[in-house]
N, C-alpha and C positions, 0 to 999 in steps of 0.2 A: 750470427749475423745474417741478414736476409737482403741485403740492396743492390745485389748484380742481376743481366738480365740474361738467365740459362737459354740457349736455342731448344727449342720443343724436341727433339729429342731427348729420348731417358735413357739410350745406353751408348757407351762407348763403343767405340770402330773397333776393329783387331789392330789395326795399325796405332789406332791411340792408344790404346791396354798396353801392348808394347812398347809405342815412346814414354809411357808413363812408366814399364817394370823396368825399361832401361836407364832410364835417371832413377831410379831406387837403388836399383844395383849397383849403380858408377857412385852413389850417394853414398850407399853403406859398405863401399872397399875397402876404406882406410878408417873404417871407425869399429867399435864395436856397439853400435848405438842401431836400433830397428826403426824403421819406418815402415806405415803400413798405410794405403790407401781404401776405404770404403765408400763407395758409390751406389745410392739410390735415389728412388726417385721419389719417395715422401719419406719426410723426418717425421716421428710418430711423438714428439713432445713439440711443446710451442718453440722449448728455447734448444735448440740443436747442440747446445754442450750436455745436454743433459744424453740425448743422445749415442753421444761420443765417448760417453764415460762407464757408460752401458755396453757399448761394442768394443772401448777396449778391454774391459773385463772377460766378455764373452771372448775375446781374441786369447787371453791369457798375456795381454802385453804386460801385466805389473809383476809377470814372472821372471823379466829379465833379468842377469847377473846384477845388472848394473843400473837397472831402473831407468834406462834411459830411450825408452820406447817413445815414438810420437804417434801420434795418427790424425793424421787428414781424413774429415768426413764431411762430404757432400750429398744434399738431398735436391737432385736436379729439380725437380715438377714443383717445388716449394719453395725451388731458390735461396738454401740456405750451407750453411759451411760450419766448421768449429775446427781448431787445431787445438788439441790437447797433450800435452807433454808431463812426463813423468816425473817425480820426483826426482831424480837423480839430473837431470837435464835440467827440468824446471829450476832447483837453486844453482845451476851455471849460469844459464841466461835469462833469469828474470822474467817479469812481465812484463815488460817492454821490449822485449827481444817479440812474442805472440802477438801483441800491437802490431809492431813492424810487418810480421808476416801477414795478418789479417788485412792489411792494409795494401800488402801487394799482392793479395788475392783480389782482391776489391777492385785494384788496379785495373787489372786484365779485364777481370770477371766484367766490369762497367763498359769495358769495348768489344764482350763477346768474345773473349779469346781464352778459353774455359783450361783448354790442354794446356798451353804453352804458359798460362798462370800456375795452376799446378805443378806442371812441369818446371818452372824457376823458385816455386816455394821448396819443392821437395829437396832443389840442390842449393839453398840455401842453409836449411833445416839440415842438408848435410855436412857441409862447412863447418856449422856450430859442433855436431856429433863430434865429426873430426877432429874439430879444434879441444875439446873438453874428454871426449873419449876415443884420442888415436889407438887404432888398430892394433891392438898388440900377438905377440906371438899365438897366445893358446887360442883368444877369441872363434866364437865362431856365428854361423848365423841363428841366429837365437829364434826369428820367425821366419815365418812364410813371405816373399817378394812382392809375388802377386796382386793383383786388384782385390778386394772384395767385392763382389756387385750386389745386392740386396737388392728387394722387390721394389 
C-alpha cells in the first residue's frame, strides 16, 4: 500500500526503536507467535509485499515452531508498508483480519503519526498471537525483537 504521508526523515529516533521494541516485547509475552519490524527507506520492488516476503525469508521467520511469525515492513522515502503473516497465523485470522490492520495503519499513517500507528498495529497483531497461540510453558523466543533498519 502506498497512501500515507511519511515525515522526510528516513530513520527512526532511539527513543522510537524503543517505544516500538517495547510493544514487541509486551506483544510477544503471552504468545509464542514472532513479530518482527523492518524499516527502510526505499522498497526495491513496485509492489512492497513482494518485498516483505523476501525479508521474511531472509529473516528465517518461516522457520518458526508454529509458523506464526508476522512482519511489518515499511519503506519510509517510498511511502509504502505490507504486513505479511504466516501460515500458521494466517489460517486463524484470515484476510480480513490484514484488511483491518492495513487500514489502521493507514489511519495514523494519513495524520502523520507513523510511531504510534505502528506501535497499535503491533499490539494488536499481538492480541491475535495471543488469542490463537497463548504462551505455553516450553515456548521460547523464536526471533530477534529488534527493529531491522535497511538502507
Amino acid at each position: 500500500m502506498s497512501i500515507f504521508p511519511f515525515s522526510k526523515k528516513e530513520l527512526l529516533t532511539e527513543a522510537e526503536k524503543q517505544q516500538l521494541v517495547q510493544a514487541i516485547r509486551e506483544s510477544e509475552r503471552l504468545t509464542s507467535g514472532e513479530i518482527r519490524l523492518y524499516v527502510e527507506s526505499r522498497c526495491k520492488y513496485v509492489n512492497p509485499m513482494e518485498r516483505a516476503k523476501e525479508l521474511f525469508l531472509q529473516l528465517g521467520m518461516e522457520k518458526t515452531k508454529r509458523r506464526n511469525g508476522v512482519i511489518l515492513y515499511i519503506a519510509l522515502k517510498d511511502r509504502q508498508f505490507a504486513i505479511l503473516g504466516d501460515k500458521g497465523i494466517h489460517e486463524k485470522v484470515g484476510t480480513q483480519f490484514w484488511v483491518k490492520e492495513a487500514n489502521l495503519l493507514i489511519s495514523y499513517f494519513t495524520r502523520n503519526q507513523i510511531i504510534e500507528g505502528l506501535d497499535a498495529c503491533i499490539r494488536e497483531i499481538g492480541e491475535s498471537l495471543c488469542r490463537y497461540f497463548p504462551f505455553e510453558g516450553d515456548d521460547e523466543n523464536e526471533l530477534p525483537d529488534d527493529i531491522v533498519i535497511g538502507r
